[in-house]
C-alpha positions in Angstrom: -55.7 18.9 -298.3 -58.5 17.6 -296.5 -57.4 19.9 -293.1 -57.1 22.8 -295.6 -60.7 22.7 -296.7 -62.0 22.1 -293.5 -60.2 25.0 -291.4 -61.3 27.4 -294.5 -64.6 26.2 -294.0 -65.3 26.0 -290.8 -63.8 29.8 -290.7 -66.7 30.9 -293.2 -69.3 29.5 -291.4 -71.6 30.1 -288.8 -72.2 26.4 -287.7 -68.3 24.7 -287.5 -69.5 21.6 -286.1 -71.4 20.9 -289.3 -68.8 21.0 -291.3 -67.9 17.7 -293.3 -65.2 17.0 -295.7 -65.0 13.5 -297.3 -61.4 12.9 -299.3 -61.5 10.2 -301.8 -58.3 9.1 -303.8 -58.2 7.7 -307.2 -55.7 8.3 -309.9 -53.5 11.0 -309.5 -56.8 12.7 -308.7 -58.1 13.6 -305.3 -61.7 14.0 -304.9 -62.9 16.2 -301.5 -66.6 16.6 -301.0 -67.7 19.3 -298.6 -70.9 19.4 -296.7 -72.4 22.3 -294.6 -75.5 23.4 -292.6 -78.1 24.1 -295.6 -77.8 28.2 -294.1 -74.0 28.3 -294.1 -74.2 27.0 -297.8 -74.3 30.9 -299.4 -71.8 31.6 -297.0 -69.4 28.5 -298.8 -69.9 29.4 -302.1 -69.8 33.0 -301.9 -71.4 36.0 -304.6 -71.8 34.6 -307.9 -69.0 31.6 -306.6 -66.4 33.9 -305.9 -65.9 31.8 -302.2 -65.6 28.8 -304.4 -63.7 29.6 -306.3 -60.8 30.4 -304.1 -61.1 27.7 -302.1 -60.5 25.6 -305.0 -57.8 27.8 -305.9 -56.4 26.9 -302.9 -56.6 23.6 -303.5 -55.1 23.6 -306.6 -52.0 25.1 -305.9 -51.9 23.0 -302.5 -52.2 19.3 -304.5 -49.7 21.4 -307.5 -47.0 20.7 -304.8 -47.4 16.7 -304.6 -48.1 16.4 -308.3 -51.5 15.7 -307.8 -55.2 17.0 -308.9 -57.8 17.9 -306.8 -61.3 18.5 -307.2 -63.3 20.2 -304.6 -67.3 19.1 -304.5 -69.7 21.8 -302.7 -72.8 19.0 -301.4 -76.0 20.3 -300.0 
């Protein structure tokens, strides 16, 4: 999952090599934080979180498979 987030990512933005995802595990419940450059941020999260969205989508159905959750945090 963490792979999945950061190829989508660093495809969206302008700066790749700022791109960070940090996965943390818990409960059934996987927790990925993303950070980007503070001007690719817009990029990330897309009009009115549309971007967002379908990243987390993504995610979603990609942690649906394992019988997991996942939970995708946009950090500045």
């Amino acid at each position: 999952m963490k792979d999945l987030v950061t190829f989508i990512a660093t495809s969206l933005v302008d700066e790749p090599t700022s791109v960070q995802v940090t996965e943390t595990e818990g409960e059934g419940t996987v927790v990925l934080e993303l950070r980007v450059a503070k001007e690719d941020l817009g990029k990330v999260i897309g009009k009115q979180g549309r971007t967002a969205r379908a990243i987390r989508s993504l995610l979603t159905a990609t942690a649906g498979k394992d019988n997991r959750k996942a939970r995708l945090e946009i950090v500045e």
